[in-house]
C-alpha positions as CSV (number, residue, x, y, z in Angstrom):
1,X,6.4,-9.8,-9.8
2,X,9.4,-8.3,-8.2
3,X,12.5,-9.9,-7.9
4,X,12.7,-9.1,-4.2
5,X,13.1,-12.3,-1.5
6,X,10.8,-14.1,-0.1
7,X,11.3,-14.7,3.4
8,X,10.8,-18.4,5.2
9,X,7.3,-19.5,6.2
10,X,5.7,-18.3,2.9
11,X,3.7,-21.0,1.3
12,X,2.9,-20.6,-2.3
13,X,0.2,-23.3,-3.4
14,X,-3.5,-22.2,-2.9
15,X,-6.4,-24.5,-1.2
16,X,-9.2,-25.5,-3.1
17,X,-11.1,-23.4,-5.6
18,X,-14.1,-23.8,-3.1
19,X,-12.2,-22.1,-0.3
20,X,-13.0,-18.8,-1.7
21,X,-15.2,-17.0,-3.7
22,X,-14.2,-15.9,-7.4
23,X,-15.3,-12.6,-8.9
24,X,-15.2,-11.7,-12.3
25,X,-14.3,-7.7,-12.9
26,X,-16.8,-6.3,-14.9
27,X,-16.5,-2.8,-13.8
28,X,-18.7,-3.1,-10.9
29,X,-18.6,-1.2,-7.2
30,X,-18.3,-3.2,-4.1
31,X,-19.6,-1.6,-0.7
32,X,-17.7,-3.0,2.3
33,X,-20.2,-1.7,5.1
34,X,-19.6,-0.9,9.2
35,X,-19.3,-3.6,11.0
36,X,-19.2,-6.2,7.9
37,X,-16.2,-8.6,6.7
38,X,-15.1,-9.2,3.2
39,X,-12.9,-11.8,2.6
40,X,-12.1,-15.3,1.2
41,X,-12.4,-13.6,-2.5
42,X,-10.7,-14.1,-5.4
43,X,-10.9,-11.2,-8.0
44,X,-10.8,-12.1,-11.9
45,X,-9.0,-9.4,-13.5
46,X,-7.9,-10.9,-17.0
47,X,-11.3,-10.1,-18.2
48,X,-9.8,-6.7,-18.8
49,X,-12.6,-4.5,-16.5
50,X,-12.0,-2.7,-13.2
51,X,-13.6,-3.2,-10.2
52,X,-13.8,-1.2,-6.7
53,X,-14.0,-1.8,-3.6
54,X,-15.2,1.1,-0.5
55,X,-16.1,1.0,2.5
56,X,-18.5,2.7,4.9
57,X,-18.9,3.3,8.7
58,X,-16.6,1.7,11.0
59,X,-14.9,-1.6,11.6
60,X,-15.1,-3.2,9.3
61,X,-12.6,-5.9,8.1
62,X,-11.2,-6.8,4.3
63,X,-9.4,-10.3,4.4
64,X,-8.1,-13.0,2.2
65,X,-8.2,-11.1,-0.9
66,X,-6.1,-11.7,-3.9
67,X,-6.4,-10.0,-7.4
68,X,-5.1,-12.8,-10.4
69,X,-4.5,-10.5,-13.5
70,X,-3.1,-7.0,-13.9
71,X,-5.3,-4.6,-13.9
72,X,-5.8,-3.4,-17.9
73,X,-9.3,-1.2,-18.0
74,X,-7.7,2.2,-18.1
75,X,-10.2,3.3,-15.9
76,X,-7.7,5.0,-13.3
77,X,-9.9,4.7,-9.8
78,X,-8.3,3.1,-6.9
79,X,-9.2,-0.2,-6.6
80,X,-9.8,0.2,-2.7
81,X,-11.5,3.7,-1.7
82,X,-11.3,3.0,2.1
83,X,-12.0,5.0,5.8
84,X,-12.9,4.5,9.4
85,X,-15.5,6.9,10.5
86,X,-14.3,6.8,14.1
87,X,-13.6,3.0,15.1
88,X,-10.7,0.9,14.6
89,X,-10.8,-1.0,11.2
90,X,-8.6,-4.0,9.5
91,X,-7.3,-4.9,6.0
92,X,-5.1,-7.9,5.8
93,X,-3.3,-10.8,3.8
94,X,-4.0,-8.7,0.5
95,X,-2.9,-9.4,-3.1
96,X,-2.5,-6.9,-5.5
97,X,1.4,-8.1,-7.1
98,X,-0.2,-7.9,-10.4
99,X,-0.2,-3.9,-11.1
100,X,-2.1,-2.2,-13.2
101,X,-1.2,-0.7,-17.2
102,X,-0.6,3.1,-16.9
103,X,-4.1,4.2,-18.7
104,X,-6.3,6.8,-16.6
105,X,-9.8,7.5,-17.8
106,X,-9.7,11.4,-16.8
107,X,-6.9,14.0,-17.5
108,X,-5.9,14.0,-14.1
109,X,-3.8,11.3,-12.1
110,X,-1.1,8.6,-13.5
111,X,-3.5,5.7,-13.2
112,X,-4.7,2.9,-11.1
113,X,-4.1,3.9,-7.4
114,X,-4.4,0.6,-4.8
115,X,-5.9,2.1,-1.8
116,X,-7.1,5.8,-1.3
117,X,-7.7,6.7,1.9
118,X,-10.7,9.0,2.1
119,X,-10.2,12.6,3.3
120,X,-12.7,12.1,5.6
121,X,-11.2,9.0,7.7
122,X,-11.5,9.9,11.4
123,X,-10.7,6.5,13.2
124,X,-7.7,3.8,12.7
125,X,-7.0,1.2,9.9
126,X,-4.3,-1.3,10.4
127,X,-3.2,-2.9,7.0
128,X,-1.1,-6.0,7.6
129,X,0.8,-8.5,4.9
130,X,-0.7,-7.1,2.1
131,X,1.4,-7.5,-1.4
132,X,1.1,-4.3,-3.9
133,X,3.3,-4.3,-6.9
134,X,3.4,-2.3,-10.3
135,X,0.8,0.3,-9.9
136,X,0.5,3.1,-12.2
137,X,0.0,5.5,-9.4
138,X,0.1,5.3,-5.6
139,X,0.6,1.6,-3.6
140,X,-1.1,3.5,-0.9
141,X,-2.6,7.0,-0.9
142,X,-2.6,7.7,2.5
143,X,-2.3,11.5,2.9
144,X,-5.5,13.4,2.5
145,X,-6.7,12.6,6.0
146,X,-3.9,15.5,6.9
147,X,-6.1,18.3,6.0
148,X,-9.5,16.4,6.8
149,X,-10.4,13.8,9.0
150,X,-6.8,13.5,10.7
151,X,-7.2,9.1,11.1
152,X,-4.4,7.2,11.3
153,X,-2.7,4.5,9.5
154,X,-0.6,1.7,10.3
155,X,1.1,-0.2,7.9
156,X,2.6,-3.4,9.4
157,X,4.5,-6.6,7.3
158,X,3.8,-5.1,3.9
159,X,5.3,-5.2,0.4
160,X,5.3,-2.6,-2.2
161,X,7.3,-2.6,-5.3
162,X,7.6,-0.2,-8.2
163,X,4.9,1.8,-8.0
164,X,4.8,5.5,-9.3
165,X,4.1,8.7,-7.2
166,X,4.7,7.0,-4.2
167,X,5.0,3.6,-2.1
168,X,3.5,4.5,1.1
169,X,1.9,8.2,1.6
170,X,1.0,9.4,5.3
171,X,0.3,12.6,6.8
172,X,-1.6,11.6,10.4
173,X,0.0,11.9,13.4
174,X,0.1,8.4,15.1
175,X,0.5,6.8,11.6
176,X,3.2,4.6,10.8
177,X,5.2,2.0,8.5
178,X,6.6,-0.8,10.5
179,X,8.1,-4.1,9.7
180,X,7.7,-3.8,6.1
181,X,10.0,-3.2,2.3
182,X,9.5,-1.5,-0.4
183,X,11.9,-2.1,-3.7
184,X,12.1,-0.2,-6.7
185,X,14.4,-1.9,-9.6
186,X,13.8,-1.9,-13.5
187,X,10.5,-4.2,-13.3
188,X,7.9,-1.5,-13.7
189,X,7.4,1.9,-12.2
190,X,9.7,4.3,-9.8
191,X,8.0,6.0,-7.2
192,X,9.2,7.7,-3.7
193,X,9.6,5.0,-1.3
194,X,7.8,6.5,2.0
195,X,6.1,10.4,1.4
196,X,5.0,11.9,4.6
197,X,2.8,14.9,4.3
198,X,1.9,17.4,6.2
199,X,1.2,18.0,9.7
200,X,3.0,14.4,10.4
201,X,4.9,12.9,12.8
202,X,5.0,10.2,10.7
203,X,7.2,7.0,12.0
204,X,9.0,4.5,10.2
205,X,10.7,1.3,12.3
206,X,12.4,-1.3,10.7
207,X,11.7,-1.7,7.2
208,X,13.5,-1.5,4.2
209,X,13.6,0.9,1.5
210,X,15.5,-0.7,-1.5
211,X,15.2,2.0,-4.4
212,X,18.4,1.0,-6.0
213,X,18.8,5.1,-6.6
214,X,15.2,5.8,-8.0
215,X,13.6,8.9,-6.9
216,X,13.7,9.5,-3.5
217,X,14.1,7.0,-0.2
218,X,11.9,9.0,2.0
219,X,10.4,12.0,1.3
220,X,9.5,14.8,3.6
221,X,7.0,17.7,2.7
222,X,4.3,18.6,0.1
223,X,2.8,21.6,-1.4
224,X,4.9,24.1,0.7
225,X,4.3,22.4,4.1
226,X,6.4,20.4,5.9
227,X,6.3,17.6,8.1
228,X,8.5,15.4,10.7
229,X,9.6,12.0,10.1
230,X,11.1,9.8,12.7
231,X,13.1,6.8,11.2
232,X,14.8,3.7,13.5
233,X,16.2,1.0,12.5
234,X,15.5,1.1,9.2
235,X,18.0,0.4,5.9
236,X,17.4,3.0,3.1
237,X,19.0,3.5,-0.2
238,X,21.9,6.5,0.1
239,X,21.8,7.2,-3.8
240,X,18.2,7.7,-3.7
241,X,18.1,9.3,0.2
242,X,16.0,12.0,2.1
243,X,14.9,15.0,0.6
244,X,13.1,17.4,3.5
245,X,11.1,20.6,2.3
246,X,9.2,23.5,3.3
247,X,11.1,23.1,6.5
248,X,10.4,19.6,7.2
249,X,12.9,17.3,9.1
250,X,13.6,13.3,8.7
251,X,15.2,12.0,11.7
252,X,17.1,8.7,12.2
253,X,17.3,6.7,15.1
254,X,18.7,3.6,16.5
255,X,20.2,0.6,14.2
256,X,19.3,3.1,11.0
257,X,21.4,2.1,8.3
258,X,22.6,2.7,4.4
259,X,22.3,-1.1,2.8
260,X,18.8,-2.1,2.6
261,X,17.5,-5.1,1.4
262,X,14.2,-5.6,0.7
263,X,12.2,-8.7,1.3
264,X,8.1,-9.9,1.4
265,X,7.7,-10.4,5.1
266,X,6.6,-13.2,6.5
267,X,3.2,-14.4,5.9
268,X,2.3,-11.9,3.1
269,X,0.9,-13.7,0.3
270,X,2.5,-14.4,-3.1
271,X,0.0,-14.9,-5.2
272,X,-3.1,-14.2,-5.6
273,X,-5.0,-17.3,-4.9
274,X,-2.8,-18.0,-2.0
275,X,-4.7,-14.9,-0.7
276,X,-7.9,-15.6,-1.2
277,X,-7.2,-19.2,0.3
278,X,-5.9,-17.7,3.6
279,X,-2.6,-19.5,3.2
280,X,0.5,-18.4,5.5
């Protein structure tokens, strides 16, 4: 895991075993259906298979999740394949500070991606305190909605750290990165810390962005389009900084600043049982 601090309130002893359920990966697919909730689940992943999770419909609600092992089947998929059909949907107190190796089973991608957000996702997901560290390929793949279903994505009180590709991806209009840190350092992989796609506005409000001059701090534009960023009061690494193409433009407001420092917020989970337990 990271070497990033931990802020005060975070407990890091799990309840009982009986608190949650435990799963065993064995490269099985999980449907997380409208209206349902999923959560008080431990996932096995030191049994060396993948497992993944999608969802369906609308509102539904992913909980108390935490994944104990790194994620070594090769395999490539994203572990969470989610999207809100039209409602208002929530993912929350998530573990996934294991990673993933850097295997993909087709020719295509980097490897394991944590959450794709379908093309297709018309409503709103809010992801809060959810932990994603040392993934092969995107922390969270949130863009495609910008040439499909246009939803929205708010990522509130998060933690991602070295990822490749890219930390937090957005394209929406209305979605937004609040409250949270992302670190890069020589633990794993070195992605951008925020991407913003296309058509945007994407906002960004006090986080941090601790890249420790990896890649790129925030960058704006993708495959010739451009796309507006508006950053307040937010710390992100100079060496690393903006990059804006295809005509794009980052802009910083308020207390926005050059010496980040990137910490787990409080009351997102440190380990995976914790997770699964509910603990705070």
């Amino acid at each position: 895991m990271a070497t990033a601090a931990t802020s005060l309130g975070l407990v890091g002893s799990a309840s009982a075993q009986d608190d949650y359920e435990v799963i065993e990966a064995s490269g099985q697919s999980i449907t997380v259906a409208d209206g349902e909730s999923w959560e008080n689940k431990l996932i096995d992943m030191t049994t060396g298979q993948d497992v993944s999770i999608t969802t369906t419909g609308s509102d539904w609600t992913i909980r108390n999740v935490g994944f104990h092992g790194r994620n070594e089947s090769g395999a490539g998929t994203a572990t969470f394949a989610i999207s809100d059909a039209g409602g208002e949907s929530t993912i929350e107190n998530v573990y996934l500070g294991d990673g993933s190796d850097d295997r993909n089973g087709s020719s295509t991608g980097h490897g394991q991606t944590a959450f794709w957000v379908n093309p297709d996702h018309a409503g709103h997901i809010d992801m809060q305190n959810v932990n994603i560290q040392g993934f092969a390929d995107n922390a969270v793949y949130g863009s495609a909605p910008g040439n499909g279903g246009g939803g929205t994505i708010h990522i509130d009180s998060c933690f991602a750290a070295n990822c490749y590709v890219s930390h937090f991806r957005l394209a929406t209009e209305g979605s937004k990165v609040t409250n949270s840190s992302i670190l890069v350092d020589d633990e794993g992989y070195a992605g951008r810390g925020i991407w913003a796609w296309a058509p945007g506005t994407i906002e960004v409000e006090n986080c941090q962005i601790e890249m420790n001059g990896n890649h790129t701090a925030i960058d704006a534009g993708a495959n010739g389009q451009g796309t507006q960023v508006v950053v307040a009061d937010t710390d992100y690494d100079e060496q690393a900084g903006i990059a804006e193409h295809a005509g794009s433009n980052v802009q910083l407001e308020g207390d926005t600043g050059t010496d980040p420092e990137a910490i787990i917020p409080d009351g997102t989970p440190t380990s995976a049982e914790a997770a699964a337990a509910g603990d705070d």
